[in-house]
N, C-alpha and C positions, 0 to 999 in steps of 0.2 A: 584454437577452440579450447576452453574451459572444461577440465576432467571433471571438477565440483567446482559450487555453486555457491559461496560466503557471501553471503550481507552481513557488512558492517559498516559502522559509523553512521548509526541509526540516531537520527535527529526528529522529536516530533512536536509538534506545537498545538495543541488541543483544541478543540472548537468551543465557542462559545456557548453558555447552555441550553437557549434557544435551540440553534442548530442538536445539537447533543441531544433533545427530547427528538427530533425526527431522525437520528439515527448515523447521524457524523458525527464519529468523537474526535477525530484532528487529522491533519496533514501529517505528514511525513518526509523526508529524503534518508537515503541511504545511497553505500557505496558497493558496486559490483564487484569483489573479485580483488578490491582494491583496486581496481581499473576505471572503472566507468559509475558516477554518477547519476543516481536518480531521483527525480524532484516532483514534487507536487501529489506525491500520490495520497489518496485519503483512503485514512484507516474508516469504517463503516461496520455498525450492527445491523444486523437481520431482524426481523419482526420475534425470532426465535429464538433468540439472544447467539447466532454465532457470530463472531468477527468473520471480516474480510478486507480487502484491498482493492481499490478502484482506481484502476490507473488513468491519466492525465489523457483529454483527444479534445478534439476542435470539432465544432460540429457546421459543414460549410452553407453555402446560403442555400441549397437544395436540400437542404435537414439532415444530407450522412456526413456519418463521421468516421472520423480519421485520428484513429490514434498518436500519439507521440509515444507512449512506449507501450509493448504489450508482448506478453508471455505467449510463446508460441507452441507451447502443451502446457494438459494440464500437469504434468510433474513440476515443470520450470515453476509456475503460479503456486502448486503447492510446495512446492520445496521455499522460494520466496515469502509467501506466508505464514509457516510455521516459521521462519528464523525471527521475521518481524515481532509478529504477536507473541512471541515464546519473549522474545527481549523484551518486547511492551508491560507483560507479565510482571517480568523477574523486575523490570523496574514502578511498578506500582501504577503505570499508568491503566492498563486494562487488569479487572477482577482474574 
């Protein structure tokens, strides 16, 4: 088990403007722990302007869905989103 929680080697590829005017501003991966990689996840504004993260899931032909990854408190999700968006910051992608 993992004592703390690093994301690194945060890669993001931005959305197109279109998309971006409703509120995805780009994909993302990063690495767990230096263990375990994570893909697809998209960075997302609120109507309010906070950021967030929406993680990757399938939705099957009965309409539920089933994630592929997914933070199992909210500390994990928070702790995950402030490393992300704090780096997306510092590197000029998010105000």
């Amino acid at each position: 088990m993992f004592d703390t929680l690093h994301i690194g080697d945060i890669r993001f590829a931005p959305a197109k403007p279109e998309l971006r005017a409703r509120g995805l501003i780009g994909w993302m991966c990063c690495s767990l722990n230096g263990e375990i990689q994570l893909d697809g996840i998209a960075v997302r504004r609120t109507a309010d302007g906070r950021y967030f993260l929406s993680f990757p899931a399938r939705t099957d032909s009965n309409g539920v869905s089933h994630d592929y990854i997914k933070p199992l408190s909210k500390d994990v999700r928070d702790a995950i989103e402030s490393q992300v968006i704090g780096d997306l910051r510092r590197r000029g992608y998010l105000p």
